[in-house]
C-alpha positions, 0 to 999 in steps of 0.5 A, spaced: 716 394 296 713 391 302 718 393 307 716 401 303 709 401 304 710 397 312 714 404 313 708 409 310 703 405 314 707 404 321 707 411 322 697 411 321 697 405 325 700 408 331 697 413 332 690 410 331 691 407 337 688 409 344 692 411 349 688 407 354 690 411 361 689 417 357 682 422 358 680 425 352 681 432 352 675 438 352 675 441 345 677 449 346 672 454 345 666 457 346 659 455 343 654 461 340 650 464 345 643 465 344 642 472 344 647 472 338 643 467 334 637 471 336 640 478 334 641 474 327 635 471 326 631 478 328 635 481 322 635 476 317 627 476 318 622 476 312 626 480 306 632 480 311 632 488 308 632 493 312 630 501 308 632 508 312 630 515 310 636 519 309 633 526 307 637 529 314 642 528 311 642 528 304 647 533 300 651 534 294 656 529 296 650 525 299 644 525 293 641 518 296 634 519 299 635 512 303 639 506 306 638 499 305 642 493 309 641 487 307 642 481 311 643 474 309 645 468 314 652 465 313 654 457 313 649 453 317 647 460 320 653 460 324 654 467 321 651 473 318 653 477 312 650 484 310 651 490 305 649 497 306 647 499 299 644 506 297 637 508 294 636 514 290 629 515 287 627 508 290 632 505 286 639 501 289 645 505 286 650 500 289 653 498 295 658 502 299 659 497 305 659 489 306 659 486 313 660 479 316 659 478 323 661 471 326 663 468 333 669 467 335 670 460 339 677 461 341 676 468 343 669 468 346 666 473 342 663 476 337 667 479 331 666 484 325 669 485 318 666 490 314 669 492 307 668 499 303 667 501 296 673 505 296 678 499 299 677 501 306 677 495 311 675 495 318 675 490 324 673 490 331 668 486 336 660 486 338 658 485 345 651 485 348 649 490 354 645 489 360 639 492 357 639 488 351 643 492 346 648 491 342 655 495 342 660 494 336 667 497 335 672 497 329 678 499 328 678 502 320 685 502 315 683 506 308 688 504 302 692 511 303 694 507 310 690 512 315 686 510 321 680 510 324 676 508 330 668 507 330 662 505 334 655 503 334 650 502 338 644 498 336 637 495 338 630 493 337 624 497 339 617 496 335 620 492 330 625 497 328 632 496 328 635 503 331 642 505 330 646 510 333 653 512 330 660 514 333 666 517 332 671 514 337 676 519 338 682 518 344 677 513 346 671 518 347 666 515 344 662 522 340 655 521 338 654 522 329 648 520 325 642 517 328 637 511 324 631 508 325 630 501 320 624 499 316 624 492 314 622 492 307 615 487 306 
């Protein structure tokens, strides 16, 4: 019995040794920058809940009067997570989209995972411009197997979040619907 548990503990009990001519190596990654927390912060502010209007494109396929996006902070706010929900008559009808956005340490960059109501999963980075705007790429898979690629631009201005969606098209970024977001008191 004693020879048994000697060959368990051996193997623990050498590698709890220190190496003494060994330096201790740097852990790999990179930590959040500032402007990423401070993005998250700005959306995440008092009810967290951004409301748009959508009378300009409202329609038989599109009866909603308005968007929300609600955002929360992740674990130990070190991501932030989200979902985009439609409002018809002042009413939440449900959500079509989530979102969880978080730093890659390995990578060094920001990622972004949106999930549709309709199964359709998109992936893609964030990155910050020179003049302090947000740019996001996705690359979009339905269930049926087809493909898409997606943009937005975005940044605040007056205590409103603005954004500018894309189609990305052959790498040619096209302009489609334009937001300005409230955040709901």
């Amino acid at each position: 019995m004693l020879f048994f548990l000697f060959s368990i503990l051996l193997p623990f009990a050498l590698l709890a040794q220190e190496t003494p001519n060994q330096e201790p190596t740097e852990a790999p990654g990179h930590p959040i920058p500032q402007w990423l927390l401070d993005d998250w912060a700005a959306r995440t502010q008092g009810t967290g809940t951004w409301i748009t209007d959508n009378s300009a494109f409202k329609s038989e396929n599109e009866p909603f009067d308005a968007y929300g996006l609600q955002w929360e902070n992740g674990l130990g706010k070190k991501s932030l997570t989200g979902r985009l929900f439609c409002l018809q008559d002042g009413q939440d009808v449900g959500a079509v989209w989530q979102f969880l956005e978080y730093w890659d340490p390995a990578a060094a960059e920001v990622r972004i995972v949106q999930i549709g109501s309709d199964g359709a999963v998109g992936q893609g980075r964030i990155w910050r411009l020179d003049d302090g705007s947000v740019r996001e790429q996705q690359t979009f898979t339905r269930p049926d197997g087809a493909a898409f690629e997606s943009g937005h631009h975005s940044w605040m201005e007056d205590g409103e979040h603005h954004t500018q969606s894309f189609s990305i098209e052959n790498g040619e970024w096209v302009k489609r619907r334009f937001y300005i977001w409230r955040l709901e008191k």
